[in-house]
N, C-alpha and C positions, 0 to 999 in steps of 0.2 A: 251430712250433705253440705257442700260449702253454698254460699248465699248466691256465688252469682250462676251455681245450678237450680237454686230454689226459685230464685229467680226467672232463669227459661222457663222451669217446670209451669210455672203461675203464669207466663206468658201465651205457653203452648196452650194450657188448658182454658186460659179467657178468651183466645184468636178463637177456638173451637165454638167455646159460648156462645161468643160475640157472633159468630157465622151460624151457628143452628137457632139462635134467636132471633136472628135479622131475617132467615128462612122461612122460619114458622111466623113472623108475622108478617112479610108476603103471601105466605098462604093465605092466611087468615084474609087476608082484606083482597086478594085478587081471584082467589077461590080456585088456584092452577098452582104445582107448585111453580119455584122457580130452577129456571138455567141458561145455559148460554145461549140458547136459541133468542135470549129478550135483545140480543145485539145485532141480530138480523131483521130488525122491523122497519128499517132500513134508514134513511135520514130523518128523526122527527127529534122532538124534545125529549123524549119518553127514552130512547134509544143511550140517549147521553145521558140523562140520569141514571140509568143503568149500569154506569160505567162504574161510579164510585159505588156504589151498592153490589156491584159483583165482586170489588176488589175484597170487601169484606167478606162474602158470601161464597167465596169460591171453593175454600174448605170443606163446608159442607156439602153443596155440591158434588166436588170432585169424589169422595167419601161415598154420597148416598150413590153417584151414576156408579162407582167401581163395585159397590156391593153386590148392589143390582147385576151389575153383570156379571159379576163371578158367580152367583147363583143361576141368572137365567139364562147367560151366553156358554156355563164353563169355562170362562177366560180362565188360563195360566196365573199360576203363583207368583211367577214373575213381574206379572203386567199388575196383580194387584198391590204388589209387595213396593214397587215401584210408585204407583199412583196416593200410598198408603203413606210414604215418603214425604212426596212433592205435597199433600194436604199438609202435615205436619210442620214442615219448611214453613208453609205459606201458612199457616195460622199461625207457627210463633213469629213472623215478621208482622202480622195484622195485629195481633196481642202485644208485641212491644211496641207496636207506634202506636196501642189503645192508652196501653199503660202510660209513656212518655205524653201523650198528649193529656191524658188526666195530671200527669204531674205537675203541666206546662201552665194549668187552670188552677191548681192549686187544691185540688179536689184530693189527692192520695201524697202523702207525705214520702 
């Protein structure tokens, strides 16, 4: 496997982390999970914090809402196979700007 696949791979799989980590301890402290619905509470402070906390979060998210429904709606193969994608996309770009910003601190060589 050449490095700059090893690479993604490490990316893909910390963007994942980094979003079911940041999930579960929303849970944990608001006692609901999380999802997009926190962007509809309409103009407050709470609303715009949400903002950078979904960018990380939306992985998982997107992931746990498609599961859910291809077991309880029967959604098509396509629509998960698709949503299964765009999770993956978007956690290896959450995963390299995790990685790049630890480099940038000096934290990972």
């Amino acid at each position: 496997m050449s490095p700059d696949a090893l690479n993604s791979l490490f990316s893909l799989c910390l963007g994942f982390a980094l979003a079911g980590a940041l999930t579960s301890g929303y849970q944990l402290l608001a006692e609901r999970p999380a999802g997009f619905g926190l962007l509809q509470e309409g103009v407050a402070p709470s609303t715009f914090a949400a903002v950078p906390f979904l960018v990380f979060a939306a992985p998982f998210i997107i992931m746990r809402n498609t599961l859910r429904g291809a077991r309880i709606e029967r959604r098509r193969f396509e629509f998960v196979m698709m949503a299964t994608v765009l999770a993956g996309f978007w956690s290896l770009m959450s995963g390299t700007f995790f990685l790049m910003t630890l480099r940038l601190a000096g934290l990972l060589a």
